[in-house]
C-alpha positions in Angstrom: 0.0 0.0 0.0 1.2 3.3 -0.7 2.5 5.7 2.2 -0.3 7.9 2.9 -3.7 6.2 1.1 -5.9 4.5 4.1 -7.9 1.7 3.4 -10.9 3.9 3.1 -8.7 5.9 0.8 -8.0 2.9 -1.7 -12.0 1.6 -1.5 -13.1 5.2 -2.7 -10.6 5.2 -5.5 -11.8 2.1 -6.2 -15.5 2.8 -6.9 -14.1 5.7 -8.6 -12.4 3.9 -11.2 -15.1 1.6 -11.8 -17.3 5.2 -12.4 -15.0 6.1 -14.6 -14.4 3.1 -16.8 -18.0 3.1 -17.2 -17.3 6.8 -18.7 -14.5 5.5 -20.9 -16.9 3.1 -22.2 -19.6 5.4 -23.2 -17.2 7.5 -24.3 -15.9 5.1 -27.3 -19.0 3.1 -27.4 -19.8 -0.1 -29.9 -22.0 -0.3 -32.3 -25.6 0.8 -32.0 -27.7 -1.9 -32.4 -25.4 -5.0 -32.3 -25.8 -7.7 -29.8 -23.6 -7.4 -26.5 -24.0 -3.3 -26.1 -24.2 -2.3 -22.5 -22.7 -6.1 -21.7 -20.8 -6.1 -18.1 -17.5 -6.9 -17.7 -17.0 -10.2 -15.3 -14.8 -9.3 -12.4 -11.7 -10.4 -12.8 -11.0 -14.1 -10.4 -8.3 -13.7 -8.0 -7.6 -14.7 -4.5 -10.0 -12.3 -1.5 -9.2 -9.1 -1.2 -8.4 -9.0 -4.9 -9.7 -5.7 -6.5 -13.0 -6.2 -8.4 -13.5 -4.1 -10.7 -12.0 -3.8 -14.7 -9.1 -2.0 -15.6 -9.4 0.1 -18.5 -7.1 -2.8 -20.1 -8.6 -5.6 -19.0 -11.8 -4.1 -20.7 -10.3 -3.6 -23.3 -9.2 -7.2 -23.8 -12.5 -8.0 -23.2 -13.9 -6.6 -25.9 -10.8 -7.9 -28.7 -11.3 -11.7 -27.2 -15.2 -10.8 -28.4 -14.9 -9.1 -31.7 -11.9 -12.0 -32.8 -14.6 -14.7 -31.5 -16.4 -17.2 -34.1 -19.6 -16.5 -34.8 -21.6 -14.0 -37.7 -19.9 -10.9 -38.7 -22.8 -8.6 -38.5 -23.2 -9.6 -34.6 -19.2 -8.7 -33.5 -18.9 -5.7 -31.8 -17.2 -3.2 -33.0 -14.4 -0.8 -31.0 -15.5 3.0 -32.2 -17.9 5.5 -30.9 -21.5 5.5 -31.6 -22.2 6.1 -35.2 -24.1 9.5 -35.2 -25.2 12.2 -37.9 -22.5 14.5 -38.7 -23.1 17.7 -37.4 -23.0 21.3 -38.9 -20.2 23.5 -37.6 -16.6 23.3 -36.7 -15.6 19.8 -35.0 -15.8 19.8 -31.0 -11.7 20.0 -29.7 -10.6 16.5 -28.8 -12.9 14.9 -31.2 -11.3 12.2 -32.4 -10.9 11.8 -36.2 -10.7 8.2 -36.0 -13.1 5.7 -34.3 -11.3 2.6 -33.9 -8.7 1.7 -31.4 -7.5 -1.4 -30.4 -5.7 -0.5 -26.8 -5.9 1.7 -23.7 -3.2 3.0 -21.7 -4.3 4.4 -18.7 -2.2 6.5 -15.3 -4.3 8.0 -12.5 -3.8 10.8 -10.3 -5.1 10.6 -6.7 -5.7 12.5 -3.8 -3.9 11.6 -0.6 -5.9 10.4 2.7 -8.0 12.3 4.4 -8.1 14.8 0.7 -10.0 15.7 -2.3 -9.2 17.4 -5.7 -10.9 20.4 -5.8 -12.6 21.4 -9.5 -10.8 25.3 -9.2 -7.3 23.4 -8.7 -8.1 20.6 -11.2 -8.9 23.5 -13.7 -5.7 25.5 -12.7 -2.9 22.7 -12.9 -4.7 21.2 -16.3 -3.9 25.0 -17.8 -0.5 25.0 -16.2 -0.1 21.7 -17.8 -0.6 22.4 -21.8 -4.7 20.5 -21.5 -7.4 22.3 -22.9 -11.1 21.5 -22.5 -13.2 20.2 -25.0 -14.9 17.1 -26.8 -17.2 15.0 -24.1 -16.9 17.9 -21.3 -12.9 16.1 -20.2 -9.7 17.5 -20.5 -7.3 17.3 -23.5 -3.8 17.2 -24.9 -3.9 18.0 -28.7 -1.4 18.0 -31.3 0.3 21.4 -30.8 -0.7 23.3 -34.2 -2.8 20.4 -35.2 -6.2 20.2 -32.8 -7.8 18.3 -36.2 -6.1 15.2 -35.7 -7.9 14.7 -32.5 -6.5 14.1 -28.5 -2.9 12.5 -27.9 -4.9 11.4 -24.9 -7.7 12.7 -22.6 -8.3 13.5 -18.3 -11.1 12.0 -17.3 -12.7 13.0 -13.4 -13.1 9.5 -11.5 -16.2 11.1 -10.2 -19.0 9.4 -12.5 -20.1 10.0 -14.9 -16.0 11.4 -15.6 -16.8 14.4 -17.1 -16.2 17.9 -15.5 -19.1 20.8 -15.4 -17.9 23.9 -15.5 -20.7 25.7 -14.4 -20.3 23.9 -11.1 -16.5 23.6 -10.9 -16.4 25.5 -8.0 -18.1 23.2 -6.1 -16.2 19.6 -7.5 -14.1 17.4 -4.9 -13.2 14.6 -6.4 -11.0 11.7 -5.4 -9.1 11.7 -8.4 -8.6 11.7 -12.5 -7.7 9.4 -15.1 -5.2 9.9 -17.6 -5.9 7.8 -21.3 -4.4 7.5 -24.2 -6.1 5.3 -27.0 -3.9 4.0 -29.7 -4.1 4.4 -32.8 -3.6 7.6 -32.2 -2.0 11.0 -33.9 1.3 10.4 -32.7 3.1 6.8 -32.4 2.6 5.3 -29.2 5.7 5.9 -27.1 5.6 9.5 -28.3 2.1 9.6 -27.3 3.2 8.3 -23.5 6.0 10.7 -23.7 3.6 13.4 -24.1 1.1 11.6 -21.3 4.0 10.8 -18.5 5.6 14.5 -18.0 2.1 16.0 -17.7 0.5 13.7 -15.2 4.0 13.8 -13.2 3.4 17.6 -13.6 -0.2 17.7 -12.4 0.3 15.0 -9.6 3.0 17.8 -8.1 0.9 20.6 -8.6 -2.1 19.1 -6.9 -0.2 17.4 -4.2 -1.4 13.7 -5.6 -0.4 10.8 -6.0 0.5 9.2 -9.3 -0.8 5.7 -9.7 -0.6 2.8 -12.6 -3.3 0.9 -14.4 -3.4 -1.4 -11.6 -3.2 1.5 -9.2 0.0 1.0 -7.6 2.8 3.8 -7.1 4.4 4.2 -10.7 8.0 3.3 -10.4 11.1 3.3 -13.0 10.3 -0.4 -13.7 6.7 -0.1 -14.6 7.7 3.2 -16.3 10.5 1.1 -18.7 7.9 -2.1 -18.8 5.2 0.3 -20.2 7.6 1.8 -22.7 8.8 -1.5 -23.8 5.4 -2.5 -24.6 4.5 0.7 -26.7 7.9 0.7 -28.5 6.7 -3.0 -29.5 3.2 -2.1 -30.6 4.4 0.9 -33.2 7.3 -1.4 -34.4 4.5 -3.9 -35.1 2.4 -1.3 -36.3 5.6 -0.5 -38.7 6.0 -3.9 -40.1 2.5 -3.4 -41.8 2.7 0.3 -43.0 0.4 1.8 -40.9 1.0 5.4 -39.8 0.4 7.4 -37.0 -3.6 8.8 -37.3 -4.6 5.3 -38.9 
């Protein structure tokens, strides 16, 4: 356990999370209409006192181990958001100009024992930090010079339903926020996490929190290199079968 984050601490980050994956899910969506929308994700089976609830990941894999399952085309889900109408006028910032994505990397940052994140500081530290508010009511990183290629990733409040209200900011305590990038994005993925890292390590000092991994344990140097590993891996595969950044 990390120094400072009571057991009551950990069990209200806990529902949080689960709030907010249920965000993240809404967010991207599947298909409208296709059998398995608004399916829940089993727990994952572990020994007691095992958390309960999904990582973003782990729903994530969920979802791949469905779509690449036999069975008719035309009843797989599908991994984008919620085919819609286009809409007249500019596009909202942090739209993103592609719908599918095939994985979810995900950091939180957390508020110490006994504290909350307030909305005015939340909103102070994201503009210290480069983020700009936008698409789904969350907080953004774009492409500097580029906002049409959509979000290197997005900050999510762990309060559900994970977005932030501005016209009641003043009044927002929350336990915590999520960090997400989802890849393909507009930038390879380890330059995407590049971007991610410094501004969560950023915000996390600003607000006095606590930085946390997917799994929500204190992110160290190994986890750091393991993650970096992993997305170094994914664009070199990504590489091998032409596909760029955007795609």
């Amino acid at each position: 356990m990390i120094e400072g984050l009571s057991d009551t601490a950990w069990l209200r980050i806990g529902l949080a999370v689960a709030a907010v994956l249920l965000f993240v899910a809404i967010y991207f969506g599947s298909r409208r209409g296709k059998r398995g929308q608004g399916k829940r994700i089993a727990a994952s089976k572990g020994e007691a006192g095992a958390r309960l609830e999904p990582t973003l990941r782990e729903i994530l894999e969920a979802e791949l181990a469905h779509e690449s399952s036999p069975g008719p085309a035309d009843n797989a889900d599908v991994l984008h958001e919620p085919e819609a109408e286009p809409l007249p006028g500019p596009t909202p910032v942090g739209a993103r100009p592609v719908a599918g994505y095939d994985r979810i990397v995900s950091l939180f940052v957390v508020a110490r024992a006994g504290n909350m994140l307030s909305g005015p500081d939340l909103v102070v530290a994201a503009e210290k930090a480069g983020l700009v508010y936008g698409h789904m009511n969350v907080f953004h990183r774009m492409v500097d010079n580029h906002p049409e290629h959509g979000p290197i990733f997005s900050v999510a409040n762990l309060v559900k339903p994970g977005a932030f209200d501005l016209h009641t900011i003043k009044e927002l305590r929350t336990p915590g926020i999520a960090f997400f990038i989802t890849l393909p994005g507009p930038l390879p993925a380890l330059d995407a996490w590049d971007t991610l890292l410094p501004t969560a390590q950023r915000m996390a000092e600003l607000l006095g929190a606590v930085l946390l991994d997917e799994q929500r344990n204190a992110l160290g140097r190994q986890r750091i290199a393991s993650i970096r590993d992993e997305l170094r891996a994914y664009d070199r595969a990504r590489e091998k079968l032409n596909i760029k950044p955007g795609r």
